[in-house]
MIRO-349134 format. One line per 8 residues: number of its first residue (from 0); their letters; for each residue x negated, z negated, y of C-alpha. Coordinates in steps of 0.05 Angstrom, whole numbers. Layout:
! residues N
NUM = A = X/Z/Y | ...
***
This chain:
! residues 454
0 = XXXXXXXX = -20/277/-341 | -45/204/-341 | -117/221/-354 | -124/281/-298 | -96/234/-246 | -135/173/-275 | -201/212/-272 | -192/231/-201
8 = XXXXXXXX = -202/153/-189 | -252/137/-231 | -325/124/-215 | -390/133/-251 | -454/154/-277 | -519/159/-250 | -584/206/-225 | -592/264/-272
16 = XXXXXXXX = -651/307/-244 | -619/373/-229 | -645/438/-245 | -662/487/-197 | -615/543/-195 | -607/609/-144 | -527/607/-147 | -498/603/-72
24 = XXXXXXXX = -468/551/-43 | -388/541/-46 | -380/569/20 | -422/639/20 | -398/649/-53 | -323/638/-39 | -335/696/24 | -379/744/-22
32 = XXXXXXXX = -328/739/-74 | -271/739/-29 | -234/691/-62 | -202/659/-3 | -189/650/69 | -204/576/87 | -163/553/138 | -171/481/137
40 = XXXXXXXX = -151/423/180 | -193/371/200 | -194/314/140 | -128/281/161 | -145/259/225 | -121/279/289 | -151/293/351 | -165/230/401
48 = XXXXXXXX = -209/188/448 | -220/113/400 | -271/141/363 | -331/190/372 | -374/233/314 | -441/219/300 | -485/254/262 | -522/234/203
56 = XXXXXXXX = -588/248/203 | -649/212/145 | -695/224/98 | -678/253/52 | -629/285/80 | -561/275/36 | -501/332/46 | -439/347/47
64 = XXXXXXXX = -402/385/-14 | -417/456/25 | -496/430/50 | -469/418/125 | -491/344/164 | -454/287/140 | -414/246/197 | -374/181/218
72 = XXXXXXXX = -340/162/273 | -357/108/312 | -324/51/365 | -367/3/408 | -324/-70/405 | -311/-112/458 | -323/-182/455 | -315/-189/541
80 = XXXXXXXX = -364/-196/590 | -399/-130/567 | -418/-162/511 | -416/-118/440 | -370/-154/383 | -401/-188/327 | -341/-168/273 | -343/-102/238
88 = XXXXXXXX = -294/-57/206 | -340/-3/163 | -282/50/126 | -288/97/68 | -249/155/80 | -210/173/14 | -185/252/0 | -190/263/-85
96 = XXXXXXXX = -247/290/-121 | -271/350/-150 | -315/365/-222 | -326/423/-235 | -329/505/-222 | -240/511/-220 | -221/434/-183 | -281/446/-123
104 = XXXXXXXX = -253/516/-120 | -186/506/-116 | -205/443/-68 | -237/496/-23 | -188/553/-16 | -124/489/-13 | -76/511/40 | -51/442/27
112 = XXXXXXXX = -78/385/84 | -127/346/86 | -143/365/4 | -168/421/34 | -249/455/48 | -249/389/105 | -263/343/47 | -322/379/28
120 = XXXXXXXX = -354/398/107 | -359/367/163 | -352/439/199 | -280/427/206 | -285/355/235 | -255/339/306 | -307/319/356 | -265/245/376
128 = XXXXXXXX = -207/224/330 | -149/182/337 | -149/106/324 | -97/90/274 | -70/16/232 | -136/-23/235 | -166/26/283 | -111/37/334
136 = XXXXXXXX = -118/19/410 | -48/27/425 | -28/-31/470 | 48/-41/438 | 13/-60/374 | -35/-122/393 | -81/-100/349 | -125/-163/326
144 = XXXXXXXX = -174/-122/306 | -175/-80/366 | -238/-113/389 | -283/-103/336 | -332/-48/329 | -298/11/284 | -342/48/233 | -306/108/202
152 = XXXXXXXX = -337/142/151 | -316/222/148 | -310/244/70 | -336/310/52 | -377/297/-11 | -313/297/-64 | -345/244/-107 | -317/185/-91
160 = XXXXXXXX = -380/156/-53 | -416/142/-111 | -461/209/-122 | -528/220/-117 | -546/290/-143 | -600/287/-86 | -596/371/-89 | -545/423/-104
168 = XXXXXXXX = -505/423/-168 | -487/487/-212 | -420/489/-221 | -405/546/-271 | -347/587/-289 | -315/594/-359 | -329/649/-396 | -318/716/-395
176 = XXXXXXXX = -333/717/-321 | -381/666/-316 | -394/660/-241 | -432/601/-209 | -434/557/-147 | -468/511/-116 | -444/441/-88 | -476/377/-67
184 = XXXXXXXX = -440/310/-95 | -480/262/-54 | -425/210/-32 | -477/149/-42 | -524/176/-8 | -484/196/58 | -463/114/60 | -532/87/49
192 = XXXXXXXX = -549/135/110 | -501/105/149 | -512/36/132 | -590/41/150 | -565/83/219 | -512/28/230 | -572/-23/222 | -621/7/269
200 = XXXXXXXX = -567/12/323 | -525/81/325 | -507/123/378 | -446/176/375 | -476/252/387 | -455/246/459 | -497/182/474 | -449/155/510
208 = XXXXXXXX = -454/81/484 | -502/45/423 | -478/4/376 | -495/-70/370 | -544/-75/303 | -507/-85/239 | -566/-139/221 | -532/-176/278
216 = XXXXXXXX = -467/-179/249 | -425/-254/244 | -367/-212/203 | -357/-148/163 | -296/-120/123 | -318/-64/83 | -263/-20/61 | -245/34/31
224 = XXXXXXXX = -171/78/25 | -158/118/-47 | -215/152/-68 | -251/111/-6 | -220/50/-41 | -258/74/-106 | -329/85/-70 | -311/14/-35
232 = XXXXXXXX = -306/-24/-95 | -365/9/-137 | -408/-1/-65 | -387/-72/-39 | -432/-116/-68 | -499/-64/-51 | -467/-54/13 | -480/-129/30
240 = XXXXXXXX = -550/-132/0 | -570/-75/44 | -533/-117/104 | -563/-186/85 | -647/-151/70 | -641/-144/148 | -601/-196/169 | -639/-263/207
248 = XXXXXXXX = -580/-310/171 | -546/-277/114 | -525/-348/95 | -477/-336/156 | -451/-272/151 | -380/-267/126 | -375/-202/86 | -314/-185/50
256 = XXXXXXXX = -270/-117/11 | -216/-88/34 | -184/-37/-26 | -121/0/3 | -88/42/-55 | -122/74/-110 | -96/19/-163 | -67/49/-225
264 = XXXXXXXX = -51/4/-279 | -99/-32/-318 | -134/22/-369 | -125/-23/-424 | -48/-15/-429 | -60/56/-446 | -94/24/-506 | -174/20/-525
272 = XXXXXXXX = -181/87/-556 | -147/124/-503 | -176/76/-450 | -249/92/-474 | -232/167/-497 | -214/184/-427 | -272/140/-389 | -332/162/-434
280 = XXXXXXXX = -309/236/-425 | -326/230/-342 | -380/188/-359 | -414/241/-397 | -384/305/-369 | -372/285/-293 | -407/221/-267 | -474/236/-308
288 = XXXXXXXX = -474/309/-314 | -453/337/-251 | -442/279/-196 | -499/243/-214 | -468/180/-194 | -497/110/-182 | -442/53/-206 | -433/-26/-191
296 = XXXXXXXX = -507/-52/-211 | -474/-115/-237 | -433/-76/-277 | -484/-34/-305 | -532/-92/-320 | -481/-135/-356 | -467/-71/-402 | -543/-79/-423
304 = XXXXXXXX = -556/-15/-382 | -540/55/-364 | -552/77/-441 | -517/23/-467 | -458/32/-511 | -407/-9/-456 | -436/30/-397 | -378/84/-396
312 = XXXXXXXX = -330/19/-371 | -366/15/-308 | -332/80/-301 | -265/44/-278 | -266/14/-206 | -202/-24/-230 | -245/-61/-286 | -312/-64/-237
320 = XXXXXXXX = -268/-104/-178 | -242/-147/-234 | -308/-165/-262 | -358/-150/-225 | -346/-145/-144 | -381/-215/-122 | -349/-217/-50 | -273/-241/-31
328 = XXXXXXXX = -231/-174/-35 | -168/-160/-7 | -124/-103/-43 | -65/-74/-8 | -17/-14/-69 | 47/10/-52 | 86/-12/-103 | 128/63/-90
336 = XXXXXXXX = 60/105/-79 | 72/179/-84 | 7/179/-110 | 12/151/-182 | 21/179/-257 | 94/177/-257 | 93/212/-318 | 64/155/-358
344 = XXXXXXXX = 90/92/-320 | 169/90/-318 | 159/12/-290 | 104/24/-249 | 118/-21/-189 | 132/-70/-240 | 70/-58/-257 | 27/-57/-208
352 = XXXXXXXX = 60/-117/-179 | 31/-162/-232 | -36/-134/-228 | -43/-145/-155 | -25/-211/-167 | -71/-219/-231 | -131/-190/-185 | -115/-250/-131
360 = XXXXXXXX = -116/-296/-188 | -201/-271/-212 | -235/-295/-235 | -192/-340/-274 | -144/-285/-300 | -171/-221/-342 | -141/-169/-379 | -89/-158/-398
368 = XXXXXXXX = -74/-174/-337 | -18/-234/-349 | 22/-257/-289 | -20/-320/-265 | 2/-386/-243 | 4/-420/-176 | -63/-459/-190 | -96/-400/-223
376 = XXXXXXXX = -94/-361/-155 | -158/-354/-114 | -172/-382/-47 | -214/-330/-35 | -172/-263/-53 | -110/-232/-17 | -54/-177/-29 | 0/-142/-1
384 = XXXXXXXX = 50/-105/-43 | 100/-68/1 | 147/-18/-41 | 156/36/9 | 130/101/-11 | 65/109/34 | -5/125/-3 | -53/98/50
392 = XXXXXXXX = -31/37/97 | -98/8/125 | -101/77/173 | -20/86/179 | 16/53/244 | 75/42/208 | 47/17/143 | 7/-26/186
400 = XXXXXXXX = 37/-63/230 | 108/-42/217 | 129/-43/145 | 149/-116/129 | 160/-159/72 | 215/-221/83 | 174/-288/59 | 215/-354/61
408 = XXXXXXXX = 198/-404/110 | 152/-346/145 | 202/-285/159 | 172/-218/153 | 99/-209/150 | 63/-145/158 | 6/-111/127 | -29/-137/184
416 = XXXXXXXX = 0/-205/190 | -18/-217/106 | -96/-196/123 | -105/-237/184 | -81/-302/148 | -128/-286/88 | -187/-279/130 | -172/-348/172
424 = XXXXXXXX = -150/-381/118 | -80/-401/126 | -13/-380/122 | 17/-328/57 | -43/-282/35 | -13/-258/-15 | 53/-219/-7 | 76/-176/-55
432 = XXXXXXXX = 141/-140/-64 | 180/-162/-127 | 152/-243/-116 | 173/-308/-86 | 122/-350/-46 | 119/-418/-33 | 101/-442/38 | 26/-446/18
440 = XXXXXXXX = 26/-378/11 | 24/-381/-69 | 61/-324/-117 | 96/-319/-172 | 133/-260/-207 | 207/-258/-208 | 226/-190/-217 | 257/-135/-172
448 = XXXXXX = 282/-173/-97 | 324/-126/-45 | 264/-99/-14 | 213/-101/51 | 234/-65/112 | 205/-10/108
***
């Protein structure tokens, strides 16, 4: 139960030239074999006038699972007087993964939203969505972040941003029937698009206003929810090299991670053989083989390279943020997530509380992932631990700006109130259910407390 789940948010690999092949593509073979009716909803988001689709368009031209355009959604910032904003909020959407000929299948013909055929097309997508948490324009909020220019990127390549199969994939049935498909996994791709769009200056498919150049930008948080938290963390530190090539003062360009869910607990408590059983099986049978994937360079290169025998560890975005992400990060787990292997992990807010904490404390804690001391936590890393039952948070009102966690000589500090002290530098960055701070905003693990209001 473990592994399934664990796989799902894994990432890995990298470019395996594929073969050409004359199966159809997962939408013409699911209506010539009448598998399904597809009646999908739109990814997850709803309908609304913050943020407008734009169409990705380069060359080569990366895909979507199903071989329609890849798209994001996109929000001009104001920084008054006309004048476009300077900060930047770029977003990974998350949705799960698929691997192979029965998971992209069943993906396809869900009935169950948003896992549905919307997180592997674009042909579903709303033409404006609905600003939510980081995003949202709702006045009752005061959205700090309300200014900045809002980059959403739509998921619909099932591979946790990291593939680049650069061409359909043949996804084939078990025997006896032995049927094929066709899919692109081309997740990597699709975000360097947009990153080199975002650069030149993008425009949503109406026109109707241009972006300010990324190269310009004074601030950027890149993040990423669940399997967008995965891509986020195997992406962050290219992300920034692609930002900085550009960028007249890189020296002055605060870029930092934002990871909202997606944590499971640290691989190595399942032990090393299970740890590296499970890991090296997607590395060779998913990331490699079908998704083509393109991991954390750092990671890869402190392995000794993509054929070396560490490689497969690069697999886990848990171990990559730990050792290898080079920019401040910021993680945000629901210590409750309905998203978790409850199977294997009776004490998992327990859990997970420690290795949030243990992650603010890198680089000077590692595995296996002991509960760190006041000095050993990091100026430069945040967390927020709420234990109320919500997956995502950085995209949820509630979870947000609503859902707070009681810190002495502070009161109750939200999601949102946590990430703006971390990024000015003052106040508690790191609040996490299940922990006492001290009023420099310092942690330490105490065990279970009555709860945040959720």
């Amino acid at each position: 139960m473990f592994a399934r789940i664990f796989a799902l948010l894994l990432t890995l690999g990298f470019f395996v030239p594929i073969a050409p092949s004359s199966a159809a593509l997962v939408d013409d073979f699911v209506t010539s074999e009448g598998v399904c009716t597809v009646a999908p909803g739109a990814g997850g988001l709803s309908a609304g006038g913050d943020l407008l689709r734009a169409t990705l368009t380069a060359t080569p031209q990366p895909l979507c699972n199903d071989g329609t355009l890849p798209i994001m959604y996109l929000r001009r910032g104001d920084a008054g007087g006309g004048a476009a904003s300077a900060n930047w909020i770029i977003h990974t959407q998350g949705g799960g993964a698929c691997t192979d000929f029965e998971s992209c299948l069943e993906r396809w013909c869900s009935p169950t939203q948003p896992l549905d055929a919307a997180k592997m097309s674009s042909a579903f997508a709303h033409e404006c969505i609905e600003g939510g948490g980081i995003f949202s324009q709702a006045p009752q909020f005061q959205n700090p972040f309300r200014s900045w220019n809002h980059v959403f990127l739509y998921y619909c390549s099932s591979d946790n941003w990291v593939g680049s199969s650069q061409g359909p994939v043949t996804l084939d049935e078990a025997a006896p029937a032995a049927r094929s498909y066709e899919v692109h996994f081309e997740g990597h791709d699709i975000l360097a698009a947009a990153i080199d769009t975002l650069i030149a200056g993008a425009q949503p498919d109406n026109l109707s206003f241009t972006m300010p150049p990324l190269s310009d930008a004074e601030r950027v948080i890149f993040s990423g929810d669940s399997a967008g938290s995965s891509g986020a963390r195997q992406n962050a530190d290219r992300v920034l090299e692609w930002i900085t090539a550009v960028h007249p003062s890189p020296a002055q360009l605060d870029y930092r991670l934002l990871a909202d869910a997606a944590m499971v607990p640290a691989p190595e408590r399942l032990g090393a053989d299970a740890w590296e059983e499970t890991v090296r099986s997607l590395w060779d049978d998913v990331w490699m083989a079908k998704w083509s994937a393109v991991p954390d360079e750092s990671c890869v290169t402190s392995k000794g390279g993509i054929g070396s025998a560490e490689a497969w560890k690069c697999a886990d975005a848990n171990h990559v943020i730990v050792h290898h992400v080079g920019v401040p990060f910021f993680t945000r787990q629901d210590l409750g997530d309905p998203v978790k292997p409850k199977d294997s992990f009776e004490e998992f807010a327990g859990v997970v509380a420690t290795q949030l904490l243990s992650w603010a404390a890198y680089p000077a804690i590692s595995p296996p992932y002991a509960t760190p001391s006041i000095e050993s936590l990091s100026p430069s890393q945040g967390a927020f631990g709420p234990n109320c039952s919500v997956h995502v948070g950085i995209r949820n009102d509630e979870a947000f700006f609503g859902q707070t966690i009681e810190v002495p000589s502070h009161g109750p500090l939200a999601y949102v109130d946590v990430l703006t002290n971390w990024l000015a530098g003052t106040g508690p960055r790191i609040v996490v259910e299940e922990v006492d701070l001290d009023t420099q905003g310092f942690a330490t693990f105490v065990g279970p407390s009555a709860g945040p209001d959720c």
